[in-house]
N, C-alpha and C positions, 0 to 999 in steps of 0.2 A: 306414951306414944311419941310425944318430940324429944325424950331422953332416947329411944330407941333410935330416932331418925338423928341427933345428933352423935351417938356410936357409931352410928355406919357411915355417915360423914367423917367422923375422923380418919375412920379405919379405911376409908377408901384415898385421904390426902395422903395417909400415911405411905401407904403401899405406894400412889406414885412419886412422892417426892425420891423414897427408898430405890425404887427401880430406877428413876432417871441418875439420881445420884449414884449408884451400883455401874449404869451408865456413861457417866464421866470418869468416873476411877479407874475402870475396867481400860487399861491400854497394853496393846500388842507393839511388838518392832518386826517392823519388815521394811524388806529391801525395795519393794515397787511400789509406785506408785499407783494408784487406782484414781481415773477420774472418773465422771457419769456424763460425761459429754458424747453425745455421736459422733460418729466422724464427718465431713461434711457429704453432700452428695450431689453429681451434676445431675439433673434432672431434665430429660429430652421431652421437648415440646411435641405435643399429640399432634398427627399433620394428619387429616380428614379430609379424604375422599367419601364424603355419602353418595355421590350420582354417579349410576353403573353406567351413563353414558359417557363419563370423560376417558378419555384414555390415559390416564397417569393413576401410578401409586405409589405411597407414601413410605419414606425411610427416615427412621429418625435413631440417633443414637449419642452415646457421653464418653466421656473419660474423665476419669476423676484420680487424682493423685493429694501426697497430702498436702502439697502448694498448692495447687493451678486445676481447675475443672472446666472441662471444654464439652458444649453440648450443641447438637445441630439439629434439622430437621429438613429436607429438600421431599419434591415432588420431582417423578422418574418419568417420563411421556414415553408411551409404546408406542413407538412408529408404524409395526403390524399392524394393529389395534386401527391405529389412525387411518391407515391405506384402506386396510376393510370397511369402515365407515363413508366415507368417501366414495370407494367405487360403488356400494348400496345403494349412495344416495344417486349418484351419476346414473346407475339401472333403472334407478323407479323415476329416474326423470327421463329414462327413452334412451337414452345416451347408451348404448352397450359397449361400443366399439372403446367410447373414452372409458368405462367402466373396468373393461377389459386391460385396456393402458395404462391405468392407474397400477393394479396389481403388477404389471408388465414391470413394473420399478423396483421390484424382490426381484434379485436374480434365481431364487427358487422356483419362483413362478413363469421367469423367462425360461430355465432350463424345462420345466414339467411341459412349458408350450411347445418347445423346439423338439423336446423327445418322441412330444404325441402326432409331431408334423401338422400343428394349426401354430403358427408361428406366431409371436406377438405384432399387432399392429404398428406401423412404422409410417410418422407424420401422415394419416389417413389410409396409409393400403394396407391391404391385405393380402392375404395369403402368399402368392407365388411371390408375386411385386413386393410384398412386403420381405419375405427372404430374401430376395435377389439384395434389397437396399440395406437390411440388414449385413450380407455379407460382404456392400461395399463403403459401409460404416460402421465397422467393428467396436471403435471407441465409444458409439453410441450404447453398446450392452452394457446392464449394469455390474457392475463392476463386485464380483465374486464370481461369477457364472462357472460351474465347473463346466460344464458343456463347450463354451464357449472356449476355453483352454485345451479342451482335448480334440475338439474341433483343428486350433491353430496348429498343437503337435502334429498332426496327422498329415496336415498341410507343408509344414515344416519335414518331416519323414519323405514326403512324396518328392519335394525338391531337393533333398539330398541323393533320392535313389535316381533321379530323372539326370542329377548332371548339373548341368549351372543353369544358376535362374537368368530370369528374365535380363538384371542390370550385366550379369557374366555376359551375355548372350550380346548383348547393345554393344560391349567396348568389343567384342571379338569383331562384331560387324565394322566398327569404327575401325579399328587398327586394319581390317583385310582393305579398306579402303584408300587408308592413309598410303598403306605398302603399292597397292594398285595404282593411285594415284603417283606420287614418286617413280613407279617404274619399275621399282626394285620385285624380281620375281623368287619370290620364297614361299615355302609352304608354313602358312599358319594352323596349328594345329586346332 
């Protein structure tokens, strides 16, 4: 039995000396090189939002070259998002009017108001007053309103077809005066 167990012992040294030595003699020529290394890699940081009440979500992103690997990670806040929260909470506290005003700050929302003729509220008024003041502080719309543009063309179109505006109108007055005044009798046109 330990003559048997020292045959298969041999027979087994045997065999790997033979293979690994078969192993080292065993060589190829080539042209490339092979290494086993990976390349490196920029790895972007996980940015976590878990609470479905914040209004932000998460971008992250790399670039990797084979010098220089660049990776980032920012939080993006949705202003929609926010404005809707806000004017919810301004409703459930009674507040409508400010509720209302809040959204009033999308000009999506100012146009959807203006189309339906409930006009948005302006420093406390409403409705009529509230248009009136609206249309004599324009700057105060916010600032995309298609409405409010097509509004001004329109406006713009009517004092073209009407003639001269108001400041035409002022100097013509001025000069018919100047000329009255002086003496001088000419027909100003």
């Amino acid at each position: 039995m330990k003559l048997l167990f020292f045959i298969l012992t041999f027979i087994l040294v045997v065999a790997a000396i033979t293979s690994a030595k078969g192993a080292d003699t065993n060589t190829t020529v080539s042209s490339t090189v092979v290494t086993d290394k990976a390349p490196p890699t920029a790895s972007s940081p996980s940015v976590v939002v878990n609470n479905s009440d914040v209004c932000k979500t998460a971008a992250a992103g790399a670039v990797q070259t084979q010098i220089l690997g660049i990776s980032s990670g920012i939080t993006i806040t949705d202003e929609n998002c926010e404005r809707i929260k806000l004017s919810r909470s301004l409703y459930s506290m009674g507040m409508k009017v400010a509720a209302v005003s809040t959204l009033c700050a999308d000009p999506r929302v100012w146009d959807a108001m203006y189309m339906a003729g409930t006009v948005c509220p302006y420093m406390g008024d409403i409705g009529d007053s509230a248009r009136a003041k609206w249309e004599e502080n324009p700057d105060m719309i916010p600032e995309g309103s298609e409405v409010y543009k097509k509004v001004e063309m329109v406006k713009k179109e009517e004092n073209k077809t009407t003639g001269l505006t108001d400041g035409q109108k002022f100097l013509k007055f001025i000069l018919a005066g100047m000329v009255m005044h002086s003496g001088i009798v000419a027909f100003v046109p």
